[in-house]
matplotlib code that plots the C-alpha trace (Angstrom):
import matplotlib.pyplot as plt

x = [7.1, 8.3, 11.2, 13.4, 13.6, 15.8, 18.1, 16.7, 18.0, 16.1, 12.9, 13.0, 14.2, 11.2, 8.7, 10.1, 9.4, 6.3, 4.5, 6.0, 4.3, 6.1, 8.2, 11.4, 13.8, 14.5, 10.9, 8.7, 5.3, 5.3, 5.4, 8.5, 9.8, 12.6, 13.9, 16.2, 13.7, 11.1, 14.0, 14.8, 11.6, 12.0, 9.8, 6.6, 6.3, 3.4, 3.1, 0.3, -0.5, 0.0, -2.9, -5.2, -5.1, -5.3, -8.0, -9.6, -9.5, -11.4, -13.6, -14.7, -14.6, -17.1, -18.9, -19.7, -20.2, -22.4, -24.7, -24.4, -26.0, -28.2, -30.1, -29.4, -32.9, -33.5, -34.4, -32.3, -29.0, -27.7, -24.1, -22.9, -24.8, -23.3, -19.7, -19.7, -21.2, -18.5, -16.1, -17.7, -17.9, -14.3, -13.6, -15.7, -14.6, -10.7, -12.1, -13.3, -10.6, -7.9, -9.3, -11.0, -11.4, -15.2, -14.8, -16.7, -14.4, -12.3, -14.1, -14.9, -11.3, -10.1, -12.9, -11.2, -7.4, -8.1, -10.1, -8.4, -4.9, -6.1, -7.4, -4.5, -2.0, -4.6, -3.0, 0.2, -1.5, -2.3, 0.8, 3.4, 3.3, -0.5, -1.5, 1.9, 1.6, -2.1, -1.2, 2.5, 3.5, 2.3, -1.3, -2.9, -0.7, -1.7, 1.5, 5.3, 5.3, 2.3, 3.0, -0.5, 0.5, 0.3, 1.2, 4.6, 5.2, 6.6, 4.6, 1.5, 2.4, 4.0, 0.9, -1.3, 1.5, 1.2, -2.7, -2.6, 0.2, -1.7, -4.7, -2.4, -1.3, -4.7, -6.4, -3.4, -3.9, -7.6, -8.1, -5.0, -4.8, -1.4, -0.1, -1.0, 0.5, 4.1, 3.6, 3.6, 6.3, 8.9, 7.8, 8.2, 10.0, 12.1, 11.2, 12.6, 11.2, 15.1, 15.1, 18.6, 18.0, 15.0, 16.2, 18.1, 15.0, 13.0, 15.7, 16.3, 12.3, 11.8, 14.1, 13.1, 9.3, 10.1, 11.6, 9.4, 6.2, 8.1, 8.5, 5.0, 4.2, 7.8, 7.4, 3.8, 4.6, 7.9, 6.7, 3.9, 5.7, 9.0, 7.3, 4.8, 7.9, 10.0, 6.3, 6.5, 10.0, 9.9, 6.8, 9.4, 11.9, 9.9, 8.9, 11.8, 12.1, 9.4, 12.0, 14.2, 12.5, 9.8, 11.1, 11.8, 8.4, 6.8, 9.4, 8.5, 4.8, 4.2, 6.7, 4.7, 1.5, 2.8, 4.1, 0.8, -0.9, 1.6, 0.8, -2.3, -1.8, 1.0, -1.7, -4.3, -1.7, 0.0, -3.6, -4.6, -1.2, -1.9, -5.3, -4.7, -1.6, -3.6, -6.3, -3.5, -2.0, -5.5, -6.2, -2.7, -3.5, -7.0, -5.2, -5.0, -1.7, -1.7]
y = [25.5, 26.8, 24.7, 28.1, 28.9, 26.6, 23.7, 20.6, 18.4, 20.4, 20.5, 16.6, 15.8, 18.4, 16.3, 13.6, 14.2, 13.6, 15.8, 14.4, 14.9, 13.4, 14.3, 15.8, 15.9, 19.7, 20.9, 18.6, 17.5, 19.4, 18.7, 18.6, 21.3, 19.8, 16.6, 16.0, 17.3, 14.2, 11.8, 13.0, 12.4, 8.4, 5.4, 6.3, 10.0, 9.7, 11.1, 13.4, 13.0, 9.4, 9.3, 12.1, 10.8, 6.9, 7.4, 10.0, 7.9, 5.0, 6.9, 8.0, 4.4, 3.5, 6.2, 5.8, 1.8, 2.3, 4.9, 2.6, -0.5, 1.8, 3.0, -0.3, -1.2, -4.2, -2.0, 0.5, 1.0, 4.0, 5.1, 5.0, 1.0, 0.4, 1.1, -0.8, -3.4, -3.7, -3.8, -6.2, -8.7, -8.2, -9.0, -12.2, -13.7, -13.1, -14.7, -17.6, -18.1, -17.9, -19.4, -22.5, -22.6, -21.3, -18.0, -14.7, -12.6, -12.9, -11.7, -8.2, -8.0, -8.2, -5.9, -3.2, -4.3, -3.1, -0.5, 1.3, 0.8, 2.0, 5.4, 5.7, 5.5, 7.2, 10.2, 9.9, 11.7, 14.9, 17.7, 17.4, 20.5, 21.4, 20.7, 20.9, 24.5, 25.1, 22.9, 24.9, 28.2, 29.2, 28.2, 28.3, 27.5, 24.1, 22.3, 22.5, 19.5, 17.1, 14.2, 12.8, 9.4, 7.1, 4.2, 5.8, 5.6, 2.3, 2.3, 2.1, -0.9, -2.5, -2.1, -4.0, -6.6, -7.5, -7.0, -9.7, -11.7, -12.3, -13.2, -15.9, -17.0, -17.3, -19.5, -22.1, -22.6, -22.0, -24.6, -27.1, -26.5, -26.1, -29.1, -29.2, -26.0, -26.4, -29.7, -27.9, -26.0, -29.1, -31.4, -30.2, -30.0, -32.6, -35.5, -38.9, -42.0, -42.5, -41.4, -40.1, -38.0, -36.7, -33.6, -32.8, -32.4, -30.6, -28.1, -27.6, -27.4, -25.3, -22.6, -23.0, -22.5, -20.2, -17.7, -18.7, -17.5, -14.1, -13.6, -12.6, -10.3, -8.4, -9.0, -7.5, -4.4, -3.7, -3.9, -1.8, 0.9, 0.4, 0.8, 3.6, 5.6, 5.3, 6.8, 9.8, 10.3, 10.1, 13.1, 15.2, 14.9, 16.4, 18.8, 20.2, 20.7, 23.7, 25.5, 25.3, 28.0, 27.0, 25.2, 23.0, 23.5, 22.4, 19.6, 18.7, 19.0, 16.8, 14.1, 14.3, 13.7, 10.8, 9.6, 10.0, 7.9, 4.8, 5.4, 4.7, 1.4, 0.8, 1.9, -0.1, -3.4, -2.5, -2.8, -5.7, -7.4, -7.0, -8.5, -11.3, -12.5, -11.8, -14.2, -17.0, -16.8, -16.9, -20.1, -21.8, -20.7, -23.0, -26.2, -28.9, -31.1, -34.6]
z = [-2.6, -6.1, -7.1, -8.4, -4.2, -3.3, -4.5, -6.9, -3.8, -1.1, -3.5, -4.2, -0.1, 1.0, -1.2, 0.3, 3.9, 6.0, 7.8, 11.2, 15.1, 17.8, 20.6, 19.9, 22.1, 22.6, 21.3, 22.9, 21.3, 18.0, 14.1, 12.8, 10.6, 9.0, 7.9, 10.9, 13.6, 12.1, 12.2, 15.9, 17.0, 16.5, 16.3, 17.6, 15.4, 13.6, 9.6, 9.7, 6.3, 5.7, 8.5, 6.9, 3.4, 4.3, 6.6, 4.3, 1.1, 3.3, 4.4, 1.2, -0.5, 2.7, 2.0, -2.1, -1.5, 1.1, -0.7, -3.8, -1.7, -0.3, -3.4, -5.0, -7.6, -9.3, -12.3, -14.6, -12.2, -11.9, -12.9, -9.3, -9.0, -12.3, -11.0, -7.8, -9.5, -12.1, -8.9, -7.3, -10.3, -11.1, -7.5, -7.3, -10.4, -9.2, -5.4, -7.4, -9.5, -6.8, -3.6, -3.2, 0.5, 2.3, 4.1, 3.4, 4.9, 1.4, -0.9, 0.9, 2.1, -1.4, -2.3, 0.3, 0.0, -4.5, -3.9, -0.8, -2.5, -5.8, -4.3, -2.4, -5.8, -7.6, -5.5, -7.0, -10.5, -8.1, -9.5, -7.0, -5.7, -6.1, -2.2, -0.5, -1.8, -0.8, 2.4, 3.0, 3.6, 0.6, 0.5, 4.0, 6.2, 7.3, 6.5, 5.8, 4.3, 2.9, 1.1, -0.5, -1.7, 1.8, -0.5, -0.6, 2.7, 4.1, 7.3, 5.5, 3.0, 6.2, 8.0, 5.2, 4.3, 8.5, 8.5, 5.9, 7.1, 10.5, 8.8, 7.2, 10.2, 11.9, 9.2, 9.3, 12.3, 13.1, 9.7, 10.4, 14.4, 15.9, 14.8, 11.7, 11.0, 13.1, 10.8, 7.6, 8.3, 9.2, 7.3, 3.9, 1.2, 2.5, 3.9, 5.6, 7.5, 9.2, 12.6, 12.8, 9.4, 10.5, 13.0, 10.4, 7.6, 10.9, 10.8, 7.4, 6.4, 9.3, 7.9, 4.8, 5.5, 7.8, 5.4, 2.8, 5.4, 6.2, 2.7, 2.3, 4.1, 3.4, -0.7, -0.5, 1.2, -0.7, -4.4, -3.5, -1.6, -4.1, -7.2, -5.7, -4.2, -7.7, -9.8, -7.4, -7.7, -11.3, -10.9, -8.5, -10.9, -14.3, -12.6, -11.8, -15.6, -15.1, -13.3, -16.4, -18.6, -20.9, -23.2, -20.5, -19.0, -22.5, -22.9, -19.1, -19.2, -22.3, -20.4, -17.5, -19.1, -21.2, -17.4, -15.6, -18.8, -18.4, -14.8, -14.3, -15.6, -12.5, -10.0, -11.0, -11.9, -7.8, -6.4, -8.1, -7.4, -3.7, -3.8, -5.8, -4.0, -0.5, -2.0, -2.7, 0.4, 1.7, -0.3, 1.0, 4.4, 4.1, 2.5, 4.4, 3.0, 3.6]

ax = plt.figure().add_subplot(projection="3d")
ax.plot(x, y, z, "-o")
ax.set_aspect("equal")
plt.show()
């Protein structure tokens, strides 16, 4: 959609907006056209193209890695050998650095967690309006609206930060049992041998741990989708500039490249945040405290 058509609010709120199926009230089953349609639909719409692109970027990161093992030689590597590789080391030292527990699951769940996450802000350095418009009623016809960037979109950041947060939860209790774990969470930071004191410290440790464990999962998907959501709005934004005439457009496109080069290092810093914080609260998960 060409940003001299309509309003710089309705260009950045229509960039904004998912591609949206549910079940509207007066429409019945059927993607939403506007903004207010996908909000009437309620919880259980799904975004189209939060789906497509998530799913789609996995699939592709499963497909490279798996050709890469697959033609893996003990002799000269090849580029794409060389490349997984490189991942795989810079995973493993961060794994061993970070967790000193015994589980393979971690190490290929951090593997997936950077990679996945990485592809899925590498999106955000796609022009803003390059596939909406070959998506929209400009282009094809596939789409009104098509937002590529799923880490932008608070249902998938939610959805990793829980995936995470339950693994969390399984380990304490799987490595500490039931106990051990209700344990942890009442008896420290305070602590007391005087029995009339001590429902007191239960109480008070309880609530502390207890916000401190359902900060987790809520701080690892809000600085991910925060800082994802402000980069894209930041791209929306200078590119309205190309609507301005050209000295504008000059002015903008230089700004937006000198953006999109101090944005690859948020991509790459958000994905590597997210796995290295999963791995600690991995590690925490398998310490036994005494």
């Amino acid at each position: 959609m060409a940003a001299n058509e309509i309003t710089s609010a309705e260009y950045i709120k229509h960039h904004l907006t998912n591609l949206t199926f549910g079940n509207h009230p007066v429409h019945g089953w059927s993607f939403a056209h506007t903004a207010e349609e996908a909000k009437e639909m309620g919880f259980w719409a799904i975004h189209v193209d939060t789906m497509f692109w998530s799913l789609g970027l996995a699939a592709l990161f499963a497909y490279y890695f798996y050709k890469a093992a697959q033609k893996a030689s003990a002799g000269v590597p090849g580029p794409l050998q060389n490349f997984v590789e490189m991942i795989v080391d810079f995973v493993n030292d961060n794994v061993r650095g970070s967790f000193s527990g015994e589980n393979p699951l971690v190490a290929p769940l951090a593997m997936t967690i950077f990679v996945w996450i990485f592809l899925m802000n590498l999106m955000d350095l796609v022009p803003v309006d390059l596939i909406p418009y070959v998506a929209g009623d400009h282009g094809v016809g596939i789409a009104h609206f098509m937002k590529v960037v799923p880490s932008t979109d608070p249902n998938v950041t939610f959805a990793m930060a829980l995936g995470v947060f339950f693994l969390i939860i399984y380990y304490s209790i799987k490595i500490k049992g039931v106990s051990g774990f209700i344990g942890e969470l009442t008896g420290m930071p305070f602590q007391t041998s005087n029995l009339l004191l001590k429902p007191f410290t239960v109480v008070i440790n309880l609530i502390l741990e207890g916000v401190n464990l359902l900060a987790k999962p809520v701080s690892l998907s809000l600085r991910l989708f925060g800082n994802m959501y402000a980069g894209e709005m930041i791209f929306i934004l200078i590119s309205l500039m190309y609507s301005a005439g050209w000295a504008m457009g000059i002015f903008g496109g230089g700004l937006q490249f000198v953006w999109a080069v101090f944005h690859v290092l948020v991509i790459t810093l958000q994905a590597f945040i997210f796995m290295v914080l999963t791995i600690v609260y991995l590690d925490m998960a398998h310490a036994e405290h005494h």
